[in-house]
C-alpha positions in Angstrom: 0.0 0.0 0.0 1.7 3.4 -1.1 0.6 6.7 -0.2 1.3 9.9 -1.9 0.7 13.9 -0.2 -2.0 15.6 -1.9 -2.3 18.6 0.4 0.1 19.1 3.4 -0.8 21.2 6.7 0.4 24.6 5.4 -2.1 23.6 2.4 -4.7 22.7 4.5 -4.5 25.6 6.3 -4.3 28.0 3.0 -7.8 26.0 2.0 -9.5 26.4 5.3 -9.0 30.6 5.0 -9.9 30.3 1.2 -13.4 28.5 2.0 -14.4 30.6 4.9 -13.9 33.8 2.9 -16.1 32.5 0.2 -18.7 31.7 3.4 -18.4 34.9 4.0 -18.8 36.3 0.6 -22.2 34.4 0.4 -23.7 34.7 3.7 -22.2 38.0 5.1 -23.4 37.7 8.5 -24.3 33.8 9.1 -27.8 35.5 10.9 -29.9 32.7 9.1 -27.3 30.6 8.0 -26.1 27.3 9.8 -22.9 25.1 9.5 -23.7 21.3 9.9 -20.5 18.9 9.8 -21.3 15.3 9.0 -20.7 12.2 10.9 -18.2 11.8 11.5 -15.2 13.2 9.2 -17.2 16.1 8.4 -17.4 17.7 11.9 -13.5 18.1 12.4 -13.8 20.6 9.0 -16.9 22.0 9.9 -15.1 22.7 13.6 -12.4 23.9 11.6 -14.2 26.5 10.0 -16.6 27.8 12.2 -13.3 28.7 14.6 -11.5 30.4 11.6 -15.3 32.8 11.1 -15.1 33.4 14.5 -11.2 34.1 15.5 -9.9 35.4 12.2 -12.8 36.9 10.2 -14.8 38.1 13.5 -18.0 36.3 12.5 -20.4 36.4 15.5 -22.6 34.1 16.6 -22.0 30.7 14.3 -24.1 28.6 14.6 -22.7 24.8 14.3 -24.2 21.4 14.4 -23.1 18.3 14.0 -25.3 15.5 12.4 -25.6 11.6 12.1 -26.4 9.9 8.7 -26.0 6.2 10.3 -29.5 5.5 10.0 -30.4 6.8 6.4 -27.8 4.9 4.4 -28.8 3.0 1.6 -26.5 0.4 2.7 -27.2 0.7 6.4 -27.9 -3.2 6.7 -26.0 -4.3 3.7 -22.9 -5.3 4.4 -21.1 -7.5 7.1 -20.2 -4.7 9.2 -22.1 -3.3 11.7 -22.5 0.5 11.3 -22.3 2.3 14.6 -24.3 5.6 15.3 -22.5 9.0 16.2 -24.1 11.9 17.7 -26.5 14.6 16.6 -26.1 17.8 18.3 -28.5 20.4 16.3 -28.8 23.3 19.3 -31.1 25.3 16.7 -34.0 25.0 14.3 -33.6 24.6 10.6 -36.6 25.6 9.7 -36.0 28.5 7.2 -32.6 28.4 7.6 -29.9 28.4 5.1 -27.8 25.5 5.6 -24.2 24.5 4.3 -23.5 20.7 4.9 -19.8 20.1 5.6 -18.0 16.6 4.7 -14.0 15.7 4.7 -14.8 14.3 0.7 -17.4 14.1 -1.6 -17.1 10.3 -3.5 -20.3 8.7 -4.7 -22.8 11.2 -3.1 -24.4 9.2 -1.5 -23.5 10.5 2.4 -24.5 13.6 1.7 -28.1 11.9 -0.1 -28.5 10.6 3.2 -27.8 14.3 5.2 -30.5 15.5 2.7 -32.9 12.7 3.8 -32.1 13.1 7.8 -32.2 16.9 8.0 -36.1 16.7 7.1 -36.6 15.1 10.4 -35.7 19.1 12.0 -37.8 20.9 9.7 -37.7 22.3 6.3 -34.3 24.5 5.7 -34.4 27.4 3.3 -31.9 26.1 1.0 -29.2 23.6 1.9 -25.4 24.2 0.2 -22.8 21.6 0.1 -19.0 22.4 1.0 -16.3 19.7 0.9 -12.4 19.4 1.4 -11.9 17.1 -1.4 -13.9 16.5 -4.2 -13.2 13.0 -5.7 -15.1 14.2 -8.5 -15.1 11.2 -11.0 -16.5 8.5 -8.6 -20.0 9.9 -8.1 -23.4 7.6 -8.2 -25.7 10.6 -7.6 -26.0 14.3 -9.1 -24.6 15.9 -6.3 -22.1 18.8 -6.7 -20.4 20.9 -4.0 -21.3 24.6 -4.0 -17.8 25.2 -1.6 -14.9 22.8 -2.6 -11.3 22.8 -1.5 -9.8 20.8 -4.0 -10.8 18.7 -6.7 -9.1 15.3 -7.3 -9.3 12.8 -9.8 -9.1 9.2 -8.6 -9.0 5.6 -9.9 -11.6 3.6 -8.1 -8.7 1.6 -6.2 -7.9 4.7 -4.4 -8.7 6.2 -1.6 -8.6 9.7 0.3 -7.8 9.9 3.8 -8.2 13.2 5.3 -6.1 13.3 8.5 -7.3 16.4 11.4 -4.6 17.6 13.8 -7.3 17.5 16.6 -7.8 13.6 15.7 -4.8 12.2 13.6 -2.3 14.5 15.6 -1.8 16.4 11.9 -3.6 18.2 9.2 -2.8 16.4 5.9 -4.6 14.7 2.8 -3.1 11.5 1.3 -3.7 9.9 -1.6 -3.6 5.6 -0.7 -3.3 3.2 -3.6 -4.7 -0.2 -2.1 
């Protein structure tokens, strides 16, 4: 199994600034707008982000959620693994609200099918926007496009992206694996 660098921490870092300023281009004052990171890669970029708004671009009052797909995946009870919940923490209504969904990477589309799905159990949003790290962008099952991307790789199907968080993987980092 090799690996090769396709963004390093200083790059990381660069794309994080980049994709909050266009945040902040769109939705100016966040006063309807939420962030909602995705279980469970999502939420160390959405994290990420809302602390840039807030410390470097003075956004006030983010407001940041977290949710759990687990239980609207189409494969949910397909396979021989058993899929194990993570939290939801949604501390506001989404009714009327705009709402950016965050993920690590976009691949088939099919997470972020399921975040479209589970979010209609809090209400009816406004509009709903999709922002990803990496956009694996010639693997997808479903029409799904990212309004907010970081960086757009191409990948043979026996690859894989694994975005590593300083807060989780003890660095910030995106490597490309051949398996």
């Amino acid at each position: 199994m090799s690996q090769k660098v396709l963004l390093n921490a200083k790059e990381v870092n660069i794309i994080l600034h980049r994709l909050a300023c266009q945040l902040i281009e769109k939705h100016t004052d966040f006063s309807n707008t939420v962030l909602i990171g995705l279980q469970p890669r999502g939420v160390f970029l959405a994290d990420r982000l809302a602390k840039i708004l807030e410390e470097d671009y003075n956004v006030k009052n983010i407001q940041l959620g977290h949710l759990d797909i687990t239980f609207y995946r189409d494969d949910f009870r397909r396979g021989e693994k058993t899929l194990e919940a993570n939290t939801t923490k949604l501390n506001f209504l989404v009714e009327d609200k705009n709402i950016v969904f965050i993920d690590d990477v976009l691949h088939t589309g099919r997470s972020i099918r399921a975040a479209l799905t589970a979010i209609q159990s809090f209400g009816r949003p406004n509009a709903i926007e999709l922002l990803t790290l990496i956009d694996r962008r010639f693997s997808r099952h479903l029409p799904i496009q990212p309004d907010y991307r970081g960086r757009q790789v191409d990948v043979i199907n026996n690859e894989k992206v694994k975005v590593n968080w300083k807060e989780h993987d003890n660095e910030d980092s995106v490597y490309l694996i051949e398996k």
